[in-house]
N, C-alpha and C positions, 0 to 999 in steps of 0.2 A: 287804430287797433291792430293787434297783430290777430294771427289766425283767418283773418277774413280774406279767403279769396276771391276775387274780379274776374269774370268770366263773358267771355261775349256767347251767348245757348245756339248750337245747330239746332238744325230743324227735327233731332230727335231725343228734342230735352223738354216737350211739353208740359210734363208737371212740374218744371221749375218757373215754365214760363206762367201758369194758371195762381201757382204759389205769389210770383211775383202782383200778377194782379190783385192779387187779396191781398199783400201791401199796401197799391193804390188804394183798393177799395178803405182798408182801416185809416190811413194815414191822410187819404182826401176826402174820408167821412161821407163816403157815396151809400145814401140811404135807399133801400129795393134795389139795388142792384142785381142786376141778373147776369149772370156767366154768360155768353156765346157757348156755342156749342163747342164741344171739342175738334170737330172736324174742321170749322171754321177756324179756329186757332191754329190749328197743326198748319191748313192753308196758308196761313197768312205768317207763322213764322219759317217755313217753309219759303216765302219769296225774296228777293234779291234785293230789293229796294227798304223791306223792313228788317230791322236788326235789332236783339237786344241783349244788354247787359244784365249780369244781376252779383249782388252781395251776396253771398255765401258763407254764415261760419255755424259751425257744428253741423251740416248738411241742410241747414235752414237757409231759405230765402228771406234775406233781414233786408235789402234793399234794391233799388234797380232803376234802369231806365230803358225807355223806348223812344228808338228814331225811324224815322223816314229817310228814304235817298231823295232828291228833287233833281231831276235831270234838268238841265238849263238851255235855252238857246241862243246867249249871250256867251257861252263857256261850254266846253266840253268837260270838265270839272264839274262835278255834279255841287250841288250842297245838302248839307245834311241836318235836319231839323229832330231835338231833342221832343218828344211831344210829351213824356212823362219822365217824371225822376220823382223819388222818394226814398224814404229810408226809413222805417218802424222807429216809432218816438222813441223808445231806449235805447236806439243806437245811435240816436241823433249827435251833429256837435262832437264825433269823435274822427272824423275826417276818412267817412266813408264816399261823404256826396263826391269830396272832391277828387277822389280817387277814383270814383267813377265816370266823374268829367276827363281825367286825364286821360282814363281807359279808353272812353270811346274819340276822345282827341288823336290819339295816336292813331287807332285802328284808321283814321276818316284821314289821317297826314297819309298812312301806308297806301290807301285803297285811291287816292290822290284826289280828294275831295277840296273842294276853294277854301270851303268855312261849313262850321255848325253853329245853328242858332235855335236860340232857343226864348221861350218867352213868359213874360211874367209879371203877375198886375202889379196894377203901379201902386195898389191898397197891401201891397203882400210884402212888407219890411223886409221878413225873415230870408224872401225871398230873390231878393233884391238883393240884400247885402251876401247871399249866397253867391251868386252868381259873380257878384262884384267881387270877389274874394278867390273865386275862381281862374279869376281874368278873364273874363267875360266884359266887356265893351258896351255900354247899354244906347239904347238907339232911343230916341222919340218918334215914334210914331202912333197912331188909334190902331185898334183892332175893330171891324166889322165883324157883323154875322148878319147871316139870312136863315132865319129857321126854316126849315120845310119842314115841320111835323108839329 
């Protein structure tokens, strides 16, 4: 789509970044969800290790993603983990996701990153063939978890 711009947000663009969560929230269908505070956000977009992208057209946040830096001790190249990507169902399929994979590919070649990865169930087609489509590389491996709460 033309008119949409890609932007990676400083740390003094928080209501684009809140906007963007309310993306994840409609598009990953997160039921009672509750906002963080604002202060905790400004915090944490605010740090050096988290970054994020977002879709922009007509001043609306229509899509985006959030990473992480992972400092290594195998490599002074850090790596960079994609933890959320989405895009508002109406603007799906018009090849914003993958302009936004490029976006933050570049920014993580510049800032001299090894690789960005990123992950996705193995139940989720849509999302799979995304990533594949992408040039994304798909690994086998399980994912754990340990709830504490």
């Amino acid at each position: 789509m033309d008119n949409i711009e890609i932007k990676k947000l400083s740390s003094s663009e928080l209501s684009q970044f809140i906007e963007l969560i309310r993306v994840f929230e409609d598009v990953f269908e997160m039921k009672n969800f509750q906002m963080p505070s604002s202060n905790y956000l400004q915090n944490l977009l605010a740090r050096d290790d988290f970054f994020v992208f977002v879709s922009i057209l007509e001043n609306q946040v229509i899509g985006g993603l959030t990473t992480y830096t992972l400092r290594q001790y195998y490599s002074e190249k850090p790596l960079v983990y994609i933890f959320d990507l989405a895009v508002l169902t109406k603007y799906q399929r018009k090849g914003i996701g993958k302009s936004l994979i490029q976006a933050v590919n570049a920014y993580c070649k510049k800032m001299g990153a090894e690789e960005v990865f990123v992950q996705a169930d193995v139940i989720d087609d849509y999302a799979l063939d995304f990533y594949r489509s992408t040039g994304g590389m798909p690994e086998e491996v399980v994912h754990f978890t340990y709830p504490l709460v």
